[in-house]
Structure formats: C-alpha cells, structure tokens
C-alpha positions in Angstrom: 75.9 -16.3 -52.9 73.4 -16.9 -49.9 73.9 -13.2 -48.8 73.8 -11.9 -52.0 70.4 -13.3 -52.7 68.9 -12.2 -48.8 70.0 -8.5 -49.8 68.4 -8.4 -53.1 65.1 -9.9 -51.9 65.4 -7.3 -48.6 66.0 -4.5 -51.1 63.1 -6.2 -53.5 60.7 -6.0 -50.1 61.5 -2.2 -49.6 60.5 -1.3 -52.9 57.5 -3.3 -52.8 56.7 -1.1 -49.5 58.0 2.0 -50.7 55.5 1.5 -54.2 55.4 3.9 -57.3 55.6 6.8 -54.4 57.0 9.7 -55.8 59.7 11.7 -53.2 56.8 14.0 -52.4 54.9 11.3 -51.0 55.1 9.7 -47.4 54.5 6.3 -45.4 50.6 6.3 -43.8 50.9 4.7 -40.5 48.4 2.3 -39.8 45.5 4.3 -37.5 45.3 3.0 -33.9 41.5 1.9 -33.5 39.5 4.6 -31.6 38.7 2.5 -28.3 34.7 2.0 -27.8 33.4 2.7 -24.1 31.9 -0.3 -22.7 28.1 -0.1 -23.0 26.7 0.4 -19.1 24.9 -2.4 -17.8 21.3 -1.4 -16.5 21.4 -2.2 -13.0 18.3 -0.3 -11.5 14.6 -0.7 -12.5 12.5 2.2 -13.0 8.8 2.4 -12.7 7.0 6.0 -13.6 4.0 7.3 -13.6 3.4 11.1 -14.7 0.5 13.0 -13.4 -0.7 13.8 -17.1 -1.3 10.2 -17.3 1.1 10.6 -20.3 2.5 6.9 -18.4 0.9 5.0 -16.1 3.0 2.8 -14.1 5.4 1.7 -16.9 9.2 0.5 -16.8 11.5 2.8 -18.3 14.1 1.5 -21.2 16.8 4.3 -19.7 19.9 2.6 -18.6 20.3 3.6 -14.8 24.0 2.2 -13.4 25.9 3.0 -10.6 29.0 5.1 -11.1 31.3 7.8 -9.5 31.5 10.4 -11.9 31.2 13.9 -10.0 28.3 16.0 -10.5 26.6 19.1 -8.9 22.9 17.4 -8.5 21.1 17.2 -5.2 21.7 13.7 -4.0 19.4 10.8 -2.5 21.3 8.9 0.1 19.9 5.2 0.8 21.5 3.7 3.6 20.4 -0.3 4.3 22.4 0.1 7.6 19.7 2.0 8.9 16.6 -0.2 9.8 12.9 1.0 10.8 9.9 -0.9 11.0 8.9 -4.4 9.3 6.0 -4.1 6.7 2.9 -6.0 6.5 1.4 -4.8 3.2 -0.2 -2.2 0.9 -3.5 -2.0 -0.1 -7.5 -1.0 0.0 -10.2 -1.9 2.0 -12.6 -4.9 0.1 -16.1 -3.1 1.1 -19.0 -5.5 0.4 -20.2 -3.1 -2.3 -16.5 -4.0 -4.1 -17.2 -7.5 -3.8 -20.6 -6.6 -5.6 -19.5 -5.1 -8.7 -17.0 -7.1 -8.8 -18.9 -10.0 -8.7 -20.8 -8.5 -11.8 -17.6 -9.7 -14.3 -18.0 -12.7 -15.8 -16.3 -15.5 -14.3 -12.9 -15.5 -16.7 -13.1 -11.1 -16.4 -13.3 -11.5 -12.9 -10.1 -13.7 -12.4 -7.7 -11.3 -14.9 -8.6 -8.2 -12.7 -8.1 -10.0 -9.4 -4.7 -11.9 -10.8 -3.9 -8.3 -11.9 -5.1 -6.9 -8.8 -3.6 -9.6 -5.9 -1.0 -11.4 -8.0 2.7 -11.1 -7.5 4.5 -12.1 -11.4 2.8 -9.7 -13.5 0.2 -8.4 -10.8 1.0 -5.2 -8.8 0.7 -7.6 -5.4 -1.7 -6.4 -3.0 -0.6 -7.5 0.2 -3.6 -6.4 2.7 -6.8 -5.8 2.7 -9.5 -4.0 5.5 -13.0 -5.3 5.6 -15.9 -4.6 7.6 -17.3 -6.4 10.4 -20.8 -6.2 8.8 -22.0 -3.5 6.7 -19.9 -0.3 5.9 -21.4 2.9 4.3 -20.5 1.2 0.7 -22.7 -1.6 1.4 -25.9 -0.9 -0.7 -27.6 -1.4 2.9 -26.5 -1.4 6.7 -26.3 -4.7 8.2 -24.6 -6.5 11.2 -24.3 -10.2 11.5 -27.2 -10.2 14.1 -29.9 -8.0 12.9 -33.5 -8.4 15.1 -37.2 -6.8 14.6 -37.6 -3.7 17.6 -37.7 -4.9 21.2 -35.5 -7.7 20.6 -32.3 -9.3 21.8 -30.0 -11.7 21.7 -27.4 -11.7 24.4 -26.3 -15.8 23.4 -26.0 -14.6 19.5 -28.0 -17.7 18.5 -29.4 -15.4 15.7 -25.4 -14.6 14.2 -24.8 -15.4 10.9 -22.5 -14.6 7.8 -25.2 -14.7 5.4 -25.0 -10.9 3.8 -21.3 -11.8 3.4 -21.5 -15.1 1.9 -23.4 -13.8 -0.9 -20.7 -11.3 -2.6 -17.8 -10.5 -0.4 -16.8 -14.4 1.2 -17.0 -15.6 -2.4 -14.5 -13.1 -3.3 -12.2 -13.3 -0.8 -11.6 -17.1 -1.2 -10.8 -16.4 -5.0 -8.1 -13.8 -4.0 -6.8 -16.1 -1.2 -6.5 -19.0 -3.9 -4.3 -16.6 -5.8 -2.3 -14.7 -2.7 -2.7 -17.2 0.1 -0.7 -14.9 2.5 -2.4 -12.0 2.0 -3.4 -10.0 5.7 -6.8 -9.0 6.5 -7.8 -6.8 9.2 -11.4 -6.2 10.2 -13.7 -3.3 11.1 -17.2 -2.8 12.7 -19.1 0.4 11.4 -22.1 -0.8 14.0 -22.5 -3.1 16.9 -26.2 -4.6 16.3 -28.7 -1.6 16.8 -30.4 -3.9 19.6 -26.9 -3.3 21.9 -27.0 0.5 21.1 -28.5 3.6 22.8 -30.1 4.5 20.3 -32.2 2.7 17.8 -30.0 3.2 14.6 -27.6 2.2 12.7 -26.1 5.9 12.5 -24.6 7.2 15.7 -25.2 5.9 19.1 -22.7 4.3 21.4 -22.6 0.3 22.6 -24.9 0.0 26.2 -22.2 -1.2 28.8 -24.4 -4.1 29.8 -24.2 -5.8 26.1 -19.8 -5.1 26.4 -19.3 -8.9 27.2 -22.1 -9.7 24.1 -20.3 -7.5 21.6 -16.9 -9.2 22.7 -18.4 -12.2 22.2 -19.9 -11.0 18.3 -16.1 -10.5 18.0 -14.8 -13.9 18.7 -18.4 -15.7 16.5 -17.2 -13.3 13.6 -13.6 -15.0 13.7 -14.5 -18.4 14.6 -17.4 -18.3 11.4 -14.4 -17.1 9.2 -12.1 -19.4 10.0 -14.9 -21.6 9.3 -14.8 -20.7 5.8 -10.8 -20.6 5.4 -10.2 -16.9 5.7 -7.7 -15.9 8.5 -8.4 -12.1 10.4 -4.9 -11.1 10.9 -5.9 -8.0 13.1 -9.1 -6.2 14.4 -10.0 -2.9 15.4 -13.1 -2.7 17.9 -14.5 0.8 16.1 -14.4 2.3 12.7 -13.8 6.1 13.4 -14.9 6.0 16.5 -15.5 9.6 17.0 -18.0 10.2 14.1 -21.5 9.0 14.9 -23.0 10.8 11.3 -22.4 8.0 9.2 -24.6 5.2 8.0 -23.8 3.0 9.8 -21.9 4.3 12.1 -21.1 4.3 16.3 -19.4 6.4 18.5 -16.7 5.2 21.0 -14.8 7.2 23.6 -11.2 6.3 24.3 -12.2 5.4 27.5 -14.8 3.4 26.6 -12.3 1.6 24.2 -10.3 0.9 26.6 -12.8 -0.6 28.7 -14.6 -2.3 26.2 -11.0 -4.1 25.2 -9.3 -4.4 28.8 -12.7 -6.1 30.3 -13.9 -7.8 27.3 -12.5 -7.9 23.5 -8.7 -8.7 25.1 -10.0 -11.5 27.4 -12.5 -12.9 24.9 -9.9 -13.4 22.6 -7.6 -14.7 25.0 -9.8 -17.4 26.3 -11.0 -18.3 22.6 -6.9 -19.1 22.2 -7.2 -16.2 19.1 -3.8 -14.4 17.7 -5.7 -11.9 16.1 -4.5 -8.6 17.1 -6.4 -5.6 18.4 -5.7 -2.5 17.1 -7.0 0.4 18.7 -8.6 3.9 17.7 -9.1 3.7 13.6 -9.4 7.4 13.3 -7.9 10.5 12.6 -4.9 12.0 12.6 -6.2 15.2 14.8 -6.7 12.7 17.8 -3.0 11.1 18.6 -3.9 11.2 22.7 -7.5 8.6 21.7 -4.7 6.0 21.2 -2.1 7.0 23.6 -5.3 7.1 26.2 -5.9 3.3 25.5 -2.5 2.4 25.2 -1.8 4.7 28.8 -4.3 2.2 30.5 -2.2 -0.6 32.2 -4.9 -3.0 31.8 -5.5 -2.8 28.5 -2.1 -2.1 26.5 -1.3 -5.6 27.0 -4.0 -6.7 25.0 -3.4 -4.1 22.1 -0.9 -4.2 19.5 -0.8 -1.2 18.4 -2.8 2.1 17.1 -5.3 2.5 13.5 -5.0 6.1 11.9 -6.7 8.2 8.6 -5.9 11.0 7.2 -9.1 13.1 6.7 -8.0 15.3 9.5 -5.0 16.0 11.4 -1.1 15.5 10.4 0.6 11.9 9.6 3.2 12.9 12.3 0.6 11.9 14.5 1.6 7.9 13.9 5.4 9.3 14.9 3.9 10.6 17.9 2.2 7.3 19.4 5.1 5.3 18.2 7.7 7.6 19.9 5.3 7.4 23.0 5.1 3.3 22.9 8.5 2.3 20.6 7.0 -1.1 21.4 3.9 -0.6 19.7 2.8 -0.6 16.1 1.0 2.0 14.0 -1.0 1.0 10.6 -2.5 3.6 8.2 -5.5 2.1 7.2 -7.8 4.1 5.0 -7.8 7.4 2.6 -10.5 7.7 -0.4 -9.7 9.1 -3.4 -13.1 11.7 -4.2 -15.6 11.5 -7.6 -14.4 15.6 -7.1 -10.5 15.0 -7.3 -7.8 15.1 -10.0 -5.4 12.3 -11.0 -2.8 14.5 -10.4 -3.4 16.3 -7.5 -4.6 12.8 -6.1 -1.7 10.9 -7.1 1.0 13.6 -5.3 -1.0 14.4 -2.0 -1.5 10.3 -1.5 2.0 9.1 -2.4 3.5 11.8 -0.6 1.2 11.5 2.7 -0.7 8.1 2.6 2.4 6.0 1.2 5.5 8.0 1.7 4.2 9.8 4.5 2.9 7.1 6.8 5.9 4.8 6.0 8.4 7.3 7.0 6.0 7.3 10.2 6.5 3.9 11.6 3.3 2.1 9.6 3.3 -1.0 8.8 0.6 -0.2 6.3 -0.7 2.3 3.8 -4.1 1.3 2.8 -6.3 3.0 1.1 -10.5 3.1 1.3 -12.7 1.4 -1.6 -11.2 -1.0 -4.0 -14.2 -1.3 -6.5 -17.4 0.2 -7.7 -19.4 1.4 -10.4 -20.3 4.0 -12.8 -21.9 5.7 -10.2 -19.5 5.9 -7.2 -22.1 3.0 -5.8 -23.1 1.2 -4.5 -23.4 2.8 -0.9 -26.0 2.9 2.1 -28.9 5.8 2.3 -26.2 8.5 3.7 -22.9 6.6 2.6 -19.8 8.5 1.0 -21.8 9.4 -2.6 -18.1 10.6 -3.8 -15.9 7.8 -2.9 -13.8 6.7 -6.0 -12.7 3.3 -6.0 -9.1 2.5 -7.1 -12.0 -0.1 -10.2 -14.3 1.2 -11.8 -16.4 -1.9 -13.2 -18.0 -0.4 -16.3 -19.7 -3.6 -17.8 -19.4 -7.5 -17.1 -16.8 -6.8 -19.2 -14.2 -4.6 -18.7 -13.1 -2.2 -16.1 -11.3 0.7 -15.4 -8.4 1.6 -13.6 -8.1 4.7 -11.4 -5.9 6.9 -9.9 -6.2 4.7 -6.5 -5.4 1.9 -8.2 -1.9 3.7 -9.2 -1.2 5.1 -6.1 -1.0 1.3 -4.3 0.7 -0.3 -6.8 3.9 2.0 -6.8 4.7 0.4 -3.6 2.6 -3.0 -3.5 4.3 -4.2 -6.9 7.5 -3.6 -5.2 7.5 -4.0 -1.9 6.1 -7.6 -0.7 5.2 -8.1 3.1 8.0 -8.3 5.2 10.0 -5.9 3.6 11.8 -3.3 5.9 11.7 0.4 5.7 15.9 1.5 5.3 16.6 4.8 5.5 16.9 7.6 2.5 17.1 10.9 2.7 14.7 14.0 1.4 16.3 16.7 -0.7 14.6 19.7 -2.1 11.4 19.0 -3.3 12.0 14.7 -3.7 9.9 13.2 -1.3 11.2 9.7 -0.5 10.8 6.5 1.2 13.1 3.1 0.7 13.4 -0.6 1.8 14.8 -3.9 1.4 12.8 -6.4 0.6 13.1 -10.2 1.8 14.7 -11.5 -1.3 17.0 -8.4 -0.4 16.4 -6.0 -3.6 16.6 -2.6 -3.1 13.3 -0.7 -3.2 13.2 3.3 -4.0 10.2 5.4 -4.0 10.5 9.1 -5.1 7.7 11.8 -5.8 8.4 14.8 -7.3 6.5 17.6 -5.2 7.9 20.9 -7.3 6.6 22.8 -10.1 9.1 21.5 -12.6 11.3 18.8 -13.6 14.2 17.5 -11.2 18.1 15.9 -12.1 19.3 14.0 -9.1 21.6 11.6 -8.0 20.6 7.5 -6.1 23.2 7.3 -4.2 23.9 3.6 -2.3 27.3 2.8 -1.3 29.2 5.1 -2.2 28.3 5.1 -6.3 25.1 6.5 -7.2 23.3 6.4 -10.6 21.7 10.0 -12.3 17.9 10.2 -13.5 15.1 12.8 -13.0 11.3 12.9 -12.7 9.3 15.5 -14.1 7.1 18.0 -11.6 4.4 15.4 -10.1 5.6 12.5 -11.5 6.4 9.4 -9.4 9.1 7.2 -9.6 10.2 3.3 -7.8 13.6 2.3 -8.6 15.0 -1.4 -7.9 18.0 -2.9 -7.6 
C-alpha cells in the first residue's frame, strides 16, 4: 500500500510541474545569474590642474587601480629601486614686502591663508622658505641691519639690529613656525651695509676686502639675533645673484672673491660661533655652472660649503646636473623663479612645473622654490628700481580676502605631496609627459606628470609590474598617490 501511495503522490508532483502545458509547450530552465564584475577599488589619488583654470588643484572622483590588462599606450615606468637625492622642501621666498601685505589681513584672515598656505592636513604644506638678509628689491625700501649716515663705520657692529624685520616679516615668521615648526629657512643678502662697499649705494658695488672679517661677522649677529627670536637659518648663501650689480639693492661678487670671502672668513666665523647653518654658494644663474664649480674647485673653501644656489632667468637647469656630476658629494638647491605681471596662467604653469619643479628635481635639487610669496594689487610693494612685474604666488586684495595665483599652483602640486625628506625614485619621460616621482617618509608613492603637447594624452602608471590607465589634457598637470 506504502508504494502505491509514493507513486501516486510522485506522479501527482510531475503533474504539478508539468502544469496546464499543452504538448506545444516546454520546461523554462531556471536562468543562471549574469555574474557582476567586482567594482575596482581606487587605489591612486589624483590631483589636476588644467591650464584653462577650468580646475585648479582638485582631486579627481575617477577610479585609478592597478591592473594588467594589455594596451598600446605609452607607458610611465616608476621604479622605487632607483634612489636620487633626499628633499628638503618646496616653496617661495617670504620677502619683507610679503610679510607687509600680509600683515594687512585681519588677524583671523591672516591665520586661514597661512594654515592654508604652511599647513600639512588640509594646507598644500610649504616646506621652505628664502628670506633676505636685510632688504631685497620687494622691500618698499633698501635696508641692511646696520645702516649709518656718510663717512661712517662700524667695524664692532654695535649699531646691528633686527628692527626693519621685527616690524612685518619676524612677526610672520613666528606665526608660520607655530603652525609648521619644521619648516627650513635659508637666507640671502641683497647688500652688505653701503659703509663696507666701494661704492656708496645700495645698487651695485662689491664688499672692500678690508671689512671681509666685518661682513662675516654681520653673518654670524644675523643668526645669533634670530635664534634669539626662535627662528632657526637652516642654510645661507653669502650673495644674492652675485653677478648683477643693477638691482636695488644689489652687490656684485666674483667667484673668486666668494671663495675668499667664505674660505677666510664666513666658513671660520661660523665655525668658531659652533653654527650648523650651511653655506651655499653662488645663488645665480643657470648660464654660470663654472661660478660654483670655481668655489667648490678651491681646496680651502669646499670644506666649508655645502653645496651650490641656482635660478633660472638664464642658462639651462642642466647646469645643477653639471655641478652635481662635478662634486657627487655636494648638493644643489633651486632657489628662486618669479612668475611676471606680463605672463599667462598657462604658459606659466607648464614652463615652471616642467623646469623649476620637474626640471630641477630631476637635477639633483633638493629644492624648487620659487620668488615672492605675497603682494598687492599692484605687484608692490618694491624698492625705487625693484622688479615692478613680479607676481606673487597672493595677491592680498583687501584685509579681507586674497587671491590665489598661478605661483601659488605651481608649489603646491609638489609641496601638498611631497613633505621634506622625501626622496626622488626614478620614472621615466615618454613622448611629451614630463615627469618626476618620489617616496615620501611615510612611504606613499608620489607622481608628478605635465602634459607638454598640443593635445590630450592616454597613458599608462606603471609600478611593479601592474600599471593603472588615465590621461591629462594638453597643459594640464597631474600628481598621483598611492
């Protein structure tokens, strides 16, 4: 009976199956679930700016991960196994007119551009600064800390004194050391005091060889008085470009006279005031690699120097490769390049990524700074013969509000990313990509690319053996971190 019911329930259960289907009809499989790709995890940061200023320095929401899908596009290798040169920072020079205009913001103004300006979490991390020893040519006056009526001296320097710089750029500095306590600070003379000079003026004129042991002294009072007020001169140069005597104020320095003036004097001043500031010779032009390689040739004084100062408003940033190859032991800084009143955002923002950031980095520097930082409405304020046309990366257009500029892009493509002590790891150049790449101390990846061509480019990031596929349209900079 048992098996009589279990077959009439199986054929019950077929029926049931089978329906009101007529003979025409057939069984509908049930469909196999079309399988749904994993979605790619984003595992590289991308930062662009466009030279229509279409974006300025904004992440990306593309999804950028690593695969190994084949393709035909030109291909940037970045190899970490490859090491160069250890960075100390990016950034601008803090001119005493800056700290002026700056100091116009109100108080709570003031701190959100320098926490925008110096800060590291949602700042773009300016990591070193030049300033001058004394007035530069965008100081709304020349100055030098030991300034006497005709006829005077002052060989014992009991006239020095910070006083022009307490009043704007000392207050300044201590606010963006009280946000970036690390931050590196080299500093610059535009003028030994007029009453050292051969001439009686702050523009042109060379140092009298009877004040050298004065000046070196100046030197070691300038750091001594800093220190004094908590601010730490990581390095010094003993001559802003020492081969043009046309600018107010300005003094002219012969390589050999460097090296004499450092060998005899600024090197053992130092040393006997127990200082580890560095000297860092020339300051100059790109046109002139044998000024440093003349100072550094002098057995004497290469001791004393660390290394050699270049610009780019002459000459070819190959120069830097040239003093490094000649002294591997030696460093090279890039420390200034304006951005003109004259110039275009984009034509700015592709020559200086490509030669002042890319350029001097692929170059041994362990810097890429570039000239004013701040100033107003009116490319001011500057000395009676100063740079008239020098565009600062701020513009400060009320106590208010200010303005950013293409300078101020420029830096922060690689100071946002790439935090002192980074180190430059090698990535190749293909077609019209210029590139430069490092690993930073927390050890992220750090990719900058600029797009040099007419039009837009598809290319690969290759690192260890996968690569990831973007592009950049013609002018356009990229940084990419992972």
């Amino acid at each position: 009976m048992k098996k009589i019911l279990k077959h009439f329930f199986l054929g019950l259960t077929i029926l049931a199956q089978l329906g009101c289907s007529s003979s025409n009809d057939s069984i509908v499989p049930t469909p196999t679930p079309t399988p749904i790709p994993p979605v790619t995890k984003n595992e590289v940061d991308f930062w662009l700016t466009k030279g229509n200023q279409s974006v300025l320095l904004q992440k990306q929401l593309t999804v950028l991960g690593f695969g190994t899908i084949l393709n035909t596009n030109q291909t940037i290798d970045v190899d970490e196994s490859l090491t160069y040169q250890t960075i100390d920072g990016f950034g601008f020079t803090l001119t005493g007119g800056s700290a002026a205009v700056i100091n116009q913001l109100t108080p709570a103004k003031k701190q959100e551009l320098l926490q925008e300006l110096f800060g590291t979490n949602n700042g773009i991390g300016i990591s070193y600064l030049r300033i001058s020893i004394g007035a530069s040519d965008m100081d709304a006056k020349p100055f030098t800390y030991d300034d006497l009526a005709a006829g005077q001296t002052d060989v014992n320097l009991s006239s020095f004194s910070l006083a022009e710089d307490k009043i704007n750029l000392i207050p300044v500095l201590k606010l963006i050391l009280a946000i970036n306590p690390k931050i590196k600070i080299m500093g610059t003379p535009w003028s030994a005091p007029v009453w050292m000079k051969d001439k009686a003026s702050f523009v042109g004129g060379s140092l009298q060889q009877q004040y050298y042991n004065v000046y070196a002294q100046y030197f070691v009072k300038y750091l001594q008085n800093m220190k004094e007020e908590g601010i730490l001169i990581d390095a010094i140069t003993p001559q802003n470009e020492p081969l043009h005597g046309g600018n107010n104020p300005s003094m002219v320095m012969t390589a050999l006279q460097q090296a004499d003036f450092i060998k005899n004097h600024l090197g053992p001043a130092l040393q006997t005031a127990n200082s580890s500031t560095k000297i860092i010779a020339y300051d100059h032009n790109c046109d002139n690699a044998q000024y440093p390689i003349t100072v550094l040739n002098d057995p004497a004084a290469n001791p004393f120097v660390d290394g050699a100062a270049f610009h780019l408003y002459g000459g070819d940033i190959g120069a830097l490769s040239t003093v490094h190859n000649a002294f591997p032991s030696k460093n090279v800084y890039f420390t200034e390049q304006y951005t003109s009143s004259t110039g275009s955002f984009d034509g700015d923002l592709k020559w200086q990524i490509k030669n002042v950031i890319i350029g001097s980095m692929r170059n041994w520097s362990k810097t890429a700074l570039q000239w004013n930082l701040a100033n107003d409405g009116n490319f001011g304020p500057h000395t009676d013969g100063g740079c008239s046309t020098c565009k600062g990366a701020i513009t400060i257009t009320s106590s208010e509000s200010f303005v950013r500029n293409v300078g101020y892009y420029i830096a922060a493509h690689a100071s946002k990313f790439v935090p002192s002590g980074s180190v430059r790891i090698a990535s190749s150049v293909v077609g019209n990509l210029n590139t430069v790449a490092f690993k930073t101390p927390a050890g992220k990846k750090i990719l900058l690319v600029e797009n040099d061509g007419n039009s837009s480019e598809i290319f690969n990031v290759k690192y260890n053996g996968k690569w990831i596929t973007t592009s950049l349209d013609a002018g356009s900079v990229g940084t990419f971190i992972w």
